[in-house]
C-alpha positions, 0 to 999 in steps of 0.5 A: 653617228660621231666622227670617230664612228663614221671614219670607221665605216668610210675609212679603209687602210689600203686597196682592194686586192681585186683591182689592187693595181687599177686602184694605185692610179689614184692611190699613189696620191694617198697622203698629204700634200701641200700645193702652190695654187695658181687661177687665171682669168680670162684676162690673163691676170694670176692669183696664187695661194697655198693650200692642202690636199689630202687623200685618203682610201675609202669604202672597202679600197675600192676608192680615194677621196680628198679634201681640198683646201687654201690655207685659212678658208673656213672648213665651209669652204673646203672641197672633196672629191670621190673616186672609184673605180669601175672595171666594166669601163677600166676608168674612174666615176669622180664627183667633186664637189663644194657645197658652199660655192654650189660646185659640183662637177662629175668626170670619168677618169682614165689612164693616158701613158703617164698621167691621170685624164679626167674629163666631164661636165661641171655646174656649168652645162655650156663647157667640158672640164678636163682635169689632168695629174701631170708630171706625177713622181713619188714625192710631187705631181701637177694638177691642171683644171682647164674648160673648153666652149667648142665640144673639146676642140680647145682647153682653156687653163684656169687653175694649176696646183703644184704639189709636193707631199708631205713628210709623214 
């Protein structure tokens, strides 16, 4: 199967009008952006580099998947991340993963007054991971990826990206 044909078949233009509303809370992020990086080890020490995130509707509206990257890493190491929404739960099923580095992480995803709540396990069984999109307008948001060791009594931050959408 070529690309142009598996595009077609993954590929949606916009929501589905069942759940239309639900399917916003990811979908106000379709588009591109670019991002400001920052990780933060355990010492404290500071690594930024700029990068895209794109996202985009998929299988019918009923769900977002983006592609993430920092600028000039090889389409290898490129992750993604599916997401869609289950009325049953009134949350989000998520998979990220990024084979290349045997990442993969699965969270349960839900609306917290202003911002998206991800929370879940990742490649590593002894910590929670929780995601959160902050500070999210038409134009920009904040992305914070933090761990916890002791069952969610603590977060520790180990990546923020910052950003801002891209002109279409």
């Amino acid at each position: 199967m070529n690309k142009t044909i598996m595009g077609d078949f993954l590929l949606s233009s916009g929501p589905a009008t069942e759940y239309a509303d639900k399917l916003m809370q990811y979908g106000q992020f379709v588009g591109s952006w670019d991002i400001d990086c920052t990780w933060f080890d355990s010492t404290g020490a500071q690594t930024q580099k700029k990068g895209e995130w794109h996202f985009g509707w998929i299988l019918g509206g009923r769900g977002v998947q983006d592609v993430l990257f920092v600028k000039g890493a090889p389409p290898e190491n490129y992750g993604t991340t599916l997401r869609c929404y289950d009325p049953s739960l009134d949350a989000w099923h998520i998979v990220w993963m990024q084979p290349y580095g045997r990442e993969f992480v699965h969270l349960i995803g839900r609306k917290v007054g202003d911002r998206m709540i991800n929370e879940g396990c990742g490649y590593n069984l002894t910590q929670l991971e929780r995601w959160s999109f902050t500070e999210i307008t038409a134009s920009s948001f904040v992305w914070r990826g933090e761990i916890s060791t002791d069952n969610g009594q603590t977060w520790i931050l180990q990546q923020e990206m910052r950003a801002v959408r891209v002109s279409s």
